[in-house]
C-alpha positions in Angstrom: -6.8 -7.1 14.5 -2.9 -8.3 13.9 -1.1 -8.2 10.9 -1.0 -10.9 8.1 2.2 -11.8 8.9 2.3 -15.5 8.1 1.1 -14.6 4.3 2.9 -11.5 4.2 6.4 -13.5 5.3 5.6 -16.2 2.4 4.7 -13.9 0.0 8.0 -11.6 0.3 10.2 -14.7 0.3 8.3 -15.8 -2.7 8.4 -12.4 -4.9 11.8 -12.4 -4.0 12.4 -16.3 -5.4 14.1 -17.3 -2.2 14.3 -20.4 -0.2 13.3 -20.2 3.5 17.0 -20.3 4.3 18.2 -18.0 1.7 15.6 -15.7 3.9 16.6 -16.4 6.6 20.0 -15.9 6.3 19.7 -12.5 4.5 17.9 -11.4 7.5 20.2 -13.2 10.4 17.5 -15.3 12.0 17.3 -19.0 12.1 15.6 -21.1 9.2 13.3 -22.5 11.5 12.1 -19.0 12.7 10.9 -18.7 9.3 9.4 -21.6 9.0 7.6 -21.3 11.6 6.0 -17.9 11.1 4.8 -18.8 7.8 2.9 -22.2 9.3 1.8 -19.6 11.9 2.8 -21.8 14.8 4.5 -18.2 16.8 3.4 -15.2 17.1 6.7 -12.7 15.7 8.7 -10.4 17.9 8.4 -6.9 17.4 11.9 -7.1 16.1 11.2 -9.9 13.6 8.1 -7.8 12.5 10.8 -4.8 11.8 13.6 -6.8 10.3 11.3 -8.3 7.7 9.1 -5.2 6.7 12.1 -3.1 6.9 13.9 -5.8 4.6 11.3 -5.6 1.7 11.0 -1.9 1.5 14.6 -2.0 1.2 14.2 -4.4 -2.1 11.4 -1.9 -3.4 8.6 -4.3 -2.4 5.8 -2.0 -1.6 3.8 -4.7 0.1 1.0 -3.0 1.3 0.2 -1.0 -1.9 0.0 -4.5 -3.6 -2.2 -5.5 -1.2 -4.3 -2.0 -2.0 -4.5 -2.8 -5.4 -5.6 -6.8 -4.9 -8.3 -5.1 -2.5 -9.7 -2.6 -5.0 -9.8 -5.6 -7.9 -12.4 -7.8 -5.1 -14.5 -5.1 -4.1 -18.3 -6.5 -4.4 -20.6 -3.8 -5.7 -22.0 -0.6 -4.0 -18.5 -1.5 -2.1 -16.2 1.1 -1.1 -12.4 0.5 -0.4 -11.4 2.9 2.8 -8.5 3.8 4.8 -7.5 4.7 8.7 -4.2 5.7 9.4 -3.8 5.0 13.1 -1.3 5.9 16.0 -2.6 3.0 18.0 -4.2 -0.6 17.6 -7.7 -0.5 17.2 -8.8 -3.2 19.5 -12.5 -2.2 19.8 -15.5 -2.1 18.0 -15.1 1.0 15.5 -16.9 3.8 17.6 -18.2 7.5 16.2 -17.8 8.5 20.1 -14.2 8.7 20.5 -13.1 11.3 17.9 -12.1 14.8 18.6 -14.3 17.1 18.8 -12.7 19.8 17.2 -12.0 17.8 14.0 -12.8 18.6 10.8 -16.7 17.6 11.0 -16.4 16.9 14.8 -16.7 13.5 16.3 -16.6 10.7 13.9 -15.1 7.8 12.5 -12.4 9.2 10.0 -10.8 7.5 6.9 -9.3 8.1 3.7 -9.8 6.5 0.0 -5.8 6.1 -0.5 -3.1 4.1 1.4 -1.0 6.7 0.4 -3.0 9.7 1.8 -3.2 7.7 5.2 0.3 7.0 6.1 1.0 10.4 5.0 -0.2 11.6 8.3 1.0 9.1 11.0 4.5 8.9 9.7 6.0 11.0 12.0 4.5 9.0 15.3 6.2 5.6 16.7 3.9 2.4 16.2 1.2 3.5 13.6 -0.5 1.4 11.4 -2.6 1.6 8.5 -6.5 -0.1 8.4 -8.3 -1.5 5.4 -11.6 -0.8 5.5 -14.6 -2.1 3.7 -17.8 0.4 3.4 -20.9 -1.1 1.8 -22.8 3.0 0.4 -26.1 1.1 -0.1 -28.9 2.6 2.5 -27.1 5.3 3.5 -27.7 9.2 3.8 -24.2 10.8 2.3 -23.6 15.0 2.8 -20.9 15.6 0.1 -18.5 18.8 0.5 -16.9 20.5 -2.2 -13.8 23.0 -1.7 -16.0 25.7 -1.2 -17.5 28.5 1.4 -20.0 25.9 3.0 -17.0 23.7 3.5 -14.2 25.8 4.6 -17.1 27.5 6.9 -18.4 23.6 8.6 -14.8 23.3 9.2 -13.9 26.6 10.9 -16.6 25.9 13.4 -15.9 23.0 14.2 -12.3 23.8 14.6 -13.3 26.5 17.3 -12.9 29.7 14.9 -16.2 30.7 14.6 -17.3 31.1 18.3 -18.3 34.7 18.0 -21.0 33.5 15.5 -21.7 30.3 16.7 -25.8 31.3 17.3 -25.8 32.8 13.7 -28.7 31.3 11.4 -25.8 30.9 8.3 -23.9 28.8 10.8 -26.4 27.2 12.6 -27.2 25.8 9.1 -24.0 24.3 8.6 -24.0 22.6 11.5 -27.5 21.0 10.6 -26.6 20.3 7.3 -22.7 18.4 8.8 -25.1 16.2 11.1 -28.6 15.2 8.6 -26.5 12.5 7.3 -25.2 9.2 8.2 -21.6 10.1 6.4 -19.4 12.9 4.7 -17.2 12.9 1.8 -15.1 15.8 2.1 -11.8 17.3 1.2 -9.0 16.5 3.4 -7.6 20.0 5.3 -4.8 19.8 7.1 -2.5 22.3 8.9 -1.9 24.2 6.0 -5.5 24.8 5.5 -6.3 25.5 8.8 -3.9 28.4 8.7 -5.8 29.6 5.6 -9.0 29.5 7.0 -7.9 31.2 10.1 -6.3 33.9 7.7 -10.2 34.4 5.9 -11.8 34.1 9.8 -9.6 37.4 10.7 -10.4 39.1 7.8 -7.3 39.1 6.0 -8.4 37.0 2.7 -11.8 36.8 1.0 -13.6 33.6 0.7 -13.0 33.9 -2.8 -9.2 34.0 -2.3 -9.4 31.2 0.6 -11.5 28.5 -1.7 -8.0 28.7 -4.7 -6.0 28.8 -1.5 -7.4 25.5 -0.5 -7.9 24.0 -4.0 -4.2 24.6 -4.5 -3.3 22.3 -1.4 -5.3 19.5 -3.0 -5.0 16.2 -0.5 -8.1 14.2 -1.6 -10.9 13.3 0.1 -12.1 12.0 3.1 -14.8 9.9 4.4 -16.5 10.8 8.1 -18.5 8.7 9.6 -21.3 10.4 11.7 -24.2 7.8 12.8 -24.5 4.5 14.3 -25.6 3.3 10.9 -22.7 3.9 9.0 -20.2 2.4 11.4 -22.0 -0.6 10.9 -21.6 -0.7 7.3 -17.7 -0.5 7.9 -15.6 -3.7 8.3 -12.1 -3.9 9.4 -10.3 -6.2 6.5 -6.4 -5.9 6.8 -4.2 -4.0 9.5 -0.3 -2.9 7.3 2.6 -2.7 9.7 4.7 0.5 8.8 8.3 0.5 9.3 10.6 2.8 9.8 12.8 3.1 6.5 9.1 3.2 4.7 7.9 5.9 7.4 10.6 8.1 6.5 9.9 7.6 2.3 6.5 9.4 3.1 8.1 12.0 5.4 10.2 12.9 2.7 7.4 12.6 0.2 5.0 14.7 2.8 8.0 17.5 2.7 8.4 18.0 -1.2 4.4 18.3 -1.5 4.3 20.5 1.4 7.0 22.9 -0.9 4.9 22.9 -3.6 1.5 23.3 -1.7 2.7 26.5 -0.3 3.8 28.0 -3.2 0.9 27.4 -5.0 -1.0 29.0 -2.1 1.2 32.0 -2.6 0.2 32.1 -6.5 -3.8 31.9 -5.6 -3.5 34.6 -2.9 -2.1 36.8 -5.1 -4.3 35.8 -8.0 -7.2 36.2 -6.0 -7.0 39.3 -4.3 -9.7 41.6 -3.7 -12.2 39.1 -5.6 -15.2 37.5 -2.6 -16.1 38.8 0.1 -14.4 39.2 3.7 -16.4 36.9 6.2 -18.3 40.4 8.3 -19.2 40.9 4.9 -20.7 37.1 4.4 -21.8 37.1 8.3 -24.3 40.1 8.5 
């Protein structure tokens, strides 16, 4: 899928109220370059692509969270707007096959139900791009997860912690209950959490200390896709360019929430301690 960029170039230059000239000239190309992009009649350089994405952050034009917005107000019922922060294109059919398997809920289609919560997590890498998605619920078998034991459990196994009782009944369970469906909603965990998790896996924490750890590093949810059926009742619907100056706005965001993640996680540990159970004591 490529980007919008003939409707994105003409609507820039029009919420800006400039001429295709005044454009041009503002970014140092040629009028006719301009002109025609918008018409569609080339396909733009990777530097054009920069220069004009770059250029409307810089004026505070958060194009693609418009776009989110104008998505959200269109959404046909039992419709659910999604998101899939990517490192590379995605020029294939969307595929539950070629997702780690040591991911959250292991292999799967992974998305998000923010634009901000996606580019979060690609914008440190070089060409990333964010994916609208559209995902019709109706006929589908959904496993919800709350921030909970079963939860931070599912994803230690998956994430390789819980070898030693992999053939456990509890665990076995889990794993069951991760794959009887044709999707997850789930709360996103990220490094920070995995850390925490690990810390209740050793024995350090109690699960009743790990849960306020994780609620305190709050990130949202996420949707994973698990079964044939499900990836079929997600459609691809707009592909956002990122660029760099707007990259580095969510670095910088990413880095103040990170701050005030971990010292929340500081507050719950200490809150919580001694309350639960330690995981040999869960794991009889």
């Amino acid at each position: 899928m490529d980007y919008n960029f003939k409707q994105d170039l003409k609507s820039i230059r029009e919420i800006l109220g400039l001429t295709q000239s005044e454009l041009a000239e503002q970014l140092g190309v040629e009028q006719v370059t301009i002109s025609r992009n918008e018409l569609g009649k080339t396909a733009p350089s990777s530097k054009l692509l920069e220069q004009v994405y770059s250029f409307a952050f810089e004026k505070d034009i958060k194009l693609n969270l418009l776009k989110e917005m104008l998505w959200r107000e269109n959404l046909k019922k039992n419709h659910k707007l999604l998101f899939h922060g990517a490192k590379t294109e995605i020029k294939d059919a969307l595929n539950i096959q070629k997702g780690r398997l040591n991911n959250d809920f292991g292999q799967g289609f992974y998305t998000g139900e923010s634009y901000n919560q996606s580019i979060s997590y690609i914008s440190g890498f070089g060409k990333t791009s964010v994916y609208f998605l559209d995902f019709e619920k109706k006929s589908l078998k959904c496993k919800k997860y709350n921030v909970n034991q079963e939860w931070m459990m599912t994803i230690a196994f998956y994430r390789g912690t819980l070898d030693e009782y992999k053939d456990h009944p509890k665990i076995k369970n889990l794993v069951n209950e991760s794959r009887n469906c044709d999707y997850i909603i789930a709360p996103i965990a990220d490094n920070r959490m995995f850390q925490i998790i690990d810390s209740f896996v050793i024995g350090e924490i109690t699960d009743e200390q790990c849960k306020h750890c994780l609620a305190a590093t709050n990130l949202g949810n996420q949707y994973v896709f698990v079964s044939e059926d499900s990836v079929r009742n997600l459609k691809l619907i707009e592909r956002c360019y990122i660029s760099e100056n707007e990259k580095k706005h969510y670095q910088n965001l990413r880095s103040s929430d990170l701050k005030l993640g971990e010292d929340k996680v500081k507050l719950a540990r200490i809150q919580y301690r001694g309350k639960g159970h330690y995981i040999d004591e869960i794991l009889v």
